[in-house]
C-alpha positions in Angstrom: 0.0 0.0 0.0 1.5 3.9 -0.8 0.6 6.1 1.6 -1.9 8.9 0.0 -0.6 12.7 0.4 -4.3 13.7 -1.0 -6.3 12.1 1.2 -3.4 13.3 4.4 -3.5 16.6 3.3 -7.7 16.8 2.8 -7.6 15.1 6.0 -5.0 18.4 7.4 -7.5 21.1 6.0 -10.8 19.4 7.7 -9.1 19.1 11.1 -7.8 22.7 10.9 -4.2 21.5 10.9 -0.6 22.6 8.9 2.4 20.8 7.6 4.5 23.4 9.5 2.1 23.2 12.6 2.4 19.4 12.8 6.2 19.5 12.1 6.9 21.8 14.9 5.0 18.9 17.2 6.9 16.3 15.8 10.0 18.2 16.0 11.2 17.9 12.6 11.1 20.2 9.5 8.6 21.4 7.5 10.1 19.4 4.1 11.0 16.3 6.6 7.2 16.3 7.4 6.2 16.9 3.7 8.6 14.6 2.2 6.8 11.8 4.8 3.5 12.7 3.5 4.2 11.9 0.4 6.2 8.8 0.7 9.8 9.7 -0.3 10.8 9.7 3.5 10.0 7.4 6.2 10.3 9.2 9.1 9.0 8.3 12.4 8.4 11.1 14.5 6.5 12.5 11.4 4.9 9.8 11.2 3.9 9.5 14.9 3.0 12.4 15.0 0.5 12.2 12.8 -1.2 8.9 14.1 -1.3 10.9 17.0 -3.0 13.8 15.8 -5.5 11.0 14.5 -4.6 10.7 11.3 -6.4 7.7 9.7 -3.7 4.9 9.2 -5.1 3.5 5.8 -3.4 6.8 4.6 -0.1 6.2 5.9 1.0 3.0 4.8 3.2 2.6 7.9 6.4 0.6 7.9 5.7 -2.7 9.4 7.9 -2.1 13.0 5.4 0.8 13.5 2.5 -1.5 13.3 3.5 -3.6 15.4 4.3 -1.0 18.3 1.1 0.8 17.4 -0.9 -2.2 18.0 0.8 -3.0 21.2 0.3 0.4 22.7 
């Protein structure tokens, strides 16, 4: 499964949140964050952070160690 900027970034607008507002929660850049959303980086406090901001999962086609811990938590 590839994870769907569109559907992450429609998902953003509706819940009233930024790339750069989310990337200053995750502690990582703006193009860290964006480069994540669209797949060409991987990177987990990105990605955390936006599971935690409730981002549906079926959109980020997580790596399979962050499944697992996900699950567990």
């Amino acid at each position: 499964m590839k994870r769907n900027a569109k559907e992450i970034k429609i998902w953003l607008l509706r819940k009233g949140l930024t790339i750069t507002g989310l990337a200053e929660m995750a502690g990582v850049s703006r193009p860290v964050l964006s480069h994540t959303i669209h797949g060409e980086r991987n990177n987990r406090r990105a990605l955390k952070a936006l599971v935690a901001a409730g981002c549906p999962k079926r959109f980020l086609a997580l790596p399979e160690d962050m499944k697992t811990r996900r699950e567990a938590l």
